[in-house]
C-alpha positions in Angstrom: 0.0 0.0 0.0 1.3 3.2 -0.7 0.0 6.6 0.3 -0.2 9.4 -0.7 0.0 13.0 1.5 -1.4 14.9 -1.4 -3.9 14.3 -4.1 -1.4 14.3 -7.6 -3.6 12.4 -9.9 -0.5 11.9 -12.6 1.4 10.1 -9.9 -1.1 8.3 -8.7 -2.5 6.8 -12.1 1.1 6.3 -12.9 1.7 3.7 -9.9 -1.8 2.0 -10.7 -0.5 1.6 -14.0 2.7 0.1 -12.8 1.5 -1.8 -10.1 -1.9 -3.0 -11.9 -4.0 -3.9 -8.3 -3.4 -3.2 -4.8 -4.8 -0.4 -2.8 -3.5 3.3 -2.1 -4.4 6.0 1.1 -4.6 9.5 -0.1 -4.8 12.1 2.5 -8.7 13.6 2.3 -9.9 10.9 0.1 -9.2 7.8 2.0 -8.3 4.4 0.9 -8.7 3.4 -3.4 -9.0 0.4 -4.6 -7.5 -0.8 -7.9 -7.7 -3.6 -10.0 -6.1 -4.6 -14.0 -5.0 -0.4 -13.7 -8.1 0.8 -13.1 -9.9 2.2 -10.0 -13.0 0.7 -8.8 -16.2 2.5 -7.7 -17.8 1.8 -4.3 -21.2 2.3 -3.6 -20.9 3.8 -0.2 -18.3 6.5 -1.1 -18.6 10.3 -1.1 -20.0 12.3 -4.0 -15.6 13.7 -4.0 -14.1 10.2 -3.7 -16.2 8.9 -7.0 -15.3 12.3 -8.6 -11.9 11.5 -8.1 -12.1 7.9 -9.2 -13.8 9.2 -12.5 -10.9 11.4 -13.4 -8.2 9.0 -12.3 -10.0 6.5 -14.9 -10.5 8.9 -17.2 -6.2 9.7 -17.1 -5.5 6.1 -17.4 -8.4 6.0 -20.4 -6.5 8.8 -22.1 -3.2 7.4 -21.3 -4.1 4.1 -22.7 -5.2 5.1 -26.1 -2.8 6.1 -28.6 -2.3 9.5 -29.9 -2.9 10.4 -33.6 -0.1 12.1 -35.6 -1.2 14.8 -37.5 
């Protein structure tokens, strides 16, 4: 488990992407789960902690795809 003292989602999606499941304690938001690189959804968490979750998925959707030359 690693944790986190601030909320830098870059850093974060980068060690889910790395690690691929395990579990990671950032300060304010609590503990998030992750599993094959992507964050899972609770149904008892906060209307902040899913907010977050969407744009930590969303990062690791974006990363994931592969950019277009122009």
């Amino acid at each position: 488990m690693r944790t986190f003292p601030v909320y830098a989602p870059k850093l974060i999606v980068k060690h889910a992407r790395i690690f691929l499941s395990g579990v990671i304690w950032v300060k304010d938001l609590g503990l998030l789960e992750f599993e094959k690189g992507r964050f899972l959804q609770t149904k008892k968490s906060l209307p902040k902690v899913r907010q977050a979750i969407s744009e930590l998925n969303a990062l690791i959707e974006a990363q994931s795809t592969p950019q277009q030359s122009v």
